[in-house]
C-alpha positions in Angstrom: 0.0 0.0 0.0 1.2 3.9 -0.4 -1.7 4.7 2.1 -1.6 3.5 5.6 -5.5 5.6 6.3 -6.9 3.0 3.7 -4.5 -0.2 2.8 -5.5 0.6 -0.9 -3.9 -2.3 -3.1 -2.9 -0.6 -5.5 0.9 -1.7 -6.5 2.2 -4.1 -8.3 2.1 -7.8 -7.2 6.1 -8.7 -8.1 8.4 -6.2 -9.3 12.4 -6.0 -9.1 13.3 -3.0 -7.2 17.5 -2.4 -7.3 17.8 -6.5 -8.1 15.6 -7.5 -5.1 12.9 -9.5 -6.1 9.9 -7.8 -4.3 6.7 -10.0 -3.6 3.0 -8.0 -2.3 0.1 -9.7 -0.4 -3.7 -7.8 -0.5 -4.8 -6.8 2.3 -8.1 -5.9 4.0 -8.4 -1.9 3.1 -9.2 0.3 5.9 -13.1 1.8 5.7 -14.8 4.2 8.4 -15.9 1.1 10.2 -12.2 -0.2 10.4 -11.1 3.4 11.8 -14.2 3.3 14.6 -13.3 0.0 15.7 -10.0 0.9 16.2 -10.7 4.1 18.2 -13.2 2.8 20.5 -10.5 -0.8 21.3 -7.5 2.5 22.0 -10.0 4.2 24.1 -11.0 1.8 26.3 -7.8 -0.7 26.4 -5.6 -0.5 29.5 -2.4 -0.1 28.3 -0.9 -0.1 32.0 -2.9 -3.6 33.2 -3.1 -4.9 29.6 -7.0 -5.3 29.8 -9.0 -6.4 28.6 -7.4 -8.5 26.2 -11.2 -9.1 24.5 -10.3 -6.1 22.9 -7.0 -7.2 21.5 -8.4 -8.4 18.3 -9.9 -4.9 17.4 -6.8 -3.4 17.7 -4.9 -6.1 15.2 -7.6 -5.9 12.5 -8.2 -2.1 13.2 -4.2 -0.9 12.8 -3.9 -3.6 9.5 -2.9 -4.5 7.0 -4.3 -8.0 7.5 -3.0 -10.0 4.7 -4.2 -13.9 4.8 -2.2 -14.2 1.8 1.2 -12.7 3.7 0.8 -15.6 6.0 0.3 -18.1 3.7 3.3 -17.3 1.8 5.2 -17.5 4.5 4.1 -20.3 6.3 4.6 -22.1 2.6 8.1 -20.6 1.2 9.8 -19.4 4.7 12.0 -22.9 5.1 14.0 -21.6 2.2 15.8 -18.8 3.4 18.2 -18.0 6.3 16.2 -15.1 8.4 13.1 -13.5 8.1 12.9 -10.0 8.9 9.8 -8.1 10.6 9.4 -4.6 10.4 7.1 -1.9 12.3 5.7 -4.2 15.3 2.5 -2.2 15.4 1.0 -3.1 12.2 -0.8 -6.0 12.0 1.7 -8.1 9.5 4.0 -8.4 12.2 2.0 -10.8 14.0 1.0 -12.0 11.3 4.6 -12.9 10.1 5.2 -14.1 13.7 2.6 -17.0 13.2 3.5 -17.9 10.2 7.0 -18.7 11.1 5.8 -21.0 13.3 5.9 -23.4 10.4 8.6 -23.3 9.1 11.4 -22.7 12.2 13.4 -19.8 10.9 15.2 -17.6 12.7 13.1 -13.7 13.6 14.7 -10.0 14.2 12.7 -7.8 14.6 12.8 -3.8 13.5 10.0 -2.9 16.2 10.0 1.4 15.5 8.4 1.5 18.5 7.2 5.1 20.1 8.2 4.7 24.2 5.5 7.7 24.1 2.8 5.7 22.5 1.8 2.6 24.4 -0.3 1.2 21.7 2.8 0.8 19.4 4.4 -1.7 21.7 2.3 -2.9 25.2 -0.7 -5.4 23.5 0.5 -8.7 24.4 0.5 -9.9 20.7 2.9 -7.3 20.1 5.3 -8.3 22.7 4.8 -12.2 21.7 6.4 -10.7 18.6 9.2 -9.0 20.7 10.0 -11.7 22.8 9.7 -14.3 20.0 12.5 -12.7 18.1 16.0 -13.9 18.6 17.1 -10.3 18.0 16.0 -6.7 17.8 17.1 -3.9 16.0 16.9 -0.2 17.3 17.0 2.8 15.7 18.0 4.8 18.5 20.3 5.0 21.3 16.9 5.8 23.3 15.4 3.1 21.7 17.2 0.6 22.4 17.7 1.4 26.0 13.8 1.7 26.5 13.2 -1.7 24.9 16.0 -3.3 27.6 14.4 -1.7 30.4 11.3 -3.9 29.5 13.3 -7.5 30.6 13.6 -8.7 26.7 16.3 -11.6 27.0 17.1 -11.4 23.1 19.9 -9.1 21.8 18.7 -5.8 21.3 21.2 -3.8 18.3 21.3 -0.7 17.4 21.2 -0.6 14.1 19.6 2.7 12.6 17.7 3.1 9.6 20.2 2.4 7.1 20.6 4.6 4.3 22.7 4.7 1.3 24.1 8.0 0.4 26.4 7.3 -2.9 22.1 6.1 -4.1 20.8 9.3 -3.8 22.1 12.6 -6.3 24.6 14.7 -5.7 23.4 17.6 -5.1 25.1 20.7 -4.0 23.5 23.1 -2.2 23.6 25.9 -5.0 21.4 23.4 -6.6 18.9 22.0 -4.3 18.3 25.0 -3.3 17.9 26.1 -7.1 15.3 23.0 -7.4 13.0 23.7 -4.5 12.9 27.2 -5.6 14.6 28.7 -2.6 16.8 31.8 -2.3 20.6 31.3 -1.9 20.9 33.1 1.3 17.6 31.7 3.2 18.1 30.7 6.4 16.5 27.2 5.6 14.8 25.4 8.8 14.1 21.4 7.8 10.9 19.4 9.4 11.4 15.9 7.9 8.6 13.1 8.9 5.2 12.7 8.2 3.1 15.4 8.5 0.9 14.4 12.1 0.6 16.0 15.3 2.7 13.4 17.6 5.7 13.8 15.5 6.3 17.2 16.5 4.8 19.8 14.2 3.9 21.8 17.2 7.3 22.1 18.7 8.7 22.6 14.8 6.7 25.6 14.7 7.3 27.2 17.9 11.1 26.8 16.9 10.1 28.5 14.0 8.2 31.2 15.2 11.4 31.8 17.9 13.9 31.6 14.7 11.8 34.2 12.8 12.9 36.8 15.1 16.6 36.4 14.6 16.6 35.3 10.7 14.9 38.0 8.9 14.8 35.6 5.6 13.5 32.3 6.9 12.0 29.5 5.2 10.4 26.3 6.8 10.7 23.6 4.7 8.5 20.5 5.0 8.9 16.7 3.9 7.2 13.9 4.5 
């Protein structure tokens, strides 16, 4: 999917991206019913006392993508390779991963992105079966990683980042980017990278802003994401 509000299947099934041979499962998409369900499990789940766990399923099905398809794939083809690696614990398709591997005895690392903020992204107990079922975990953060050993995890927790590679991407100087994106030479430029939501900081991006304005008479905020 390209839209995490709806699931849409709308890419290819099997593509080669950089020589990786890339395989998609449909999933169920995500309707207004989906999106209630979701909001009334969150509101009334007790993230401290992990109850009631009757509302557990709402919360899988609700946060998606649930791909039947996904776990018969793996449950079918996993023997064949060395590792299988789960990413973003808080979807669905982690568990869903999780269970299928059951069949077919593989070992599981796990890239949780977990928000130590956001108790929904980590505390349902189907989320940590998933943490405690993988023989490693990978952190993208010094924080990170120290928040997820503070919860008792016996596995190996790494930190490993979000890896990136730089010599992919064009070289740009910054004469030109700043040329591309229509920006003056001599702008004080002030960077918000992430997806455009509340929790990710927009608020505290604009105060900064607002403080920055009064020092930089030629300021530009420059959004991605």
């Amino acid at each position: 999917a390209i839209n995490y509000q709806t699931w849409q299947n709308v890419l290819p099934r099997h593509e080669m991206i950089g020589g990786v041979t890339v395989y998609r499962f449909h999933s169920f998409q995500r309707r207004s019913l989906t999106w209630k369900l979701l909001r009334f499990a969150l509101n009334n789940y007790d993230f401290q006392r992990l109850r009631p766990r009757l509302l557990e399923p709402l919360i899988f099905y609700g946060n998606g993508p649930c791909s039947p398809a996904l776990f018969q794939a793996i449950a079918r083809n996993g023997a064949q390779y060395d590792l299988i690696h789960i990413n973003q614990l808080h979807y669905a398709h982690a568990y869903t991963a999780h269970l299928a591997t059951r069949f077919c005895s593989v070992p599981i690392v796990t890239t949780p992105h977990l928000h130590m903020d956001q108790p929904q992204t980590f505390a349902p107990r189907y989320m940590q079966t998933v943490l405690k079922k993988s023989d490693a975990i990978f952190a993208v953060s010094a924080a990170e990683q120290r928040f997820i050993q503070a919860q008792g995890f016996n596995q190996e927790v790494v930190l490993a980042g979000n890896g990136l590679r730089m010599d992919r991407f064009p070289d740009y100087s910054t004469s030109d980017a700043r040329q591309a994106l229509g920006l003056s030479q001599d702008a004080f430029v002030f960077l918000f990278l992430g997806r455009k939501t509340e929790y990710k900081g927009l608020e505290t991006t604009l105060n900064a802003f607002n403080a920055l304005q009064q020092v930089h008479s030629e300021i530009v905020l420059l959004a991605f994401g």
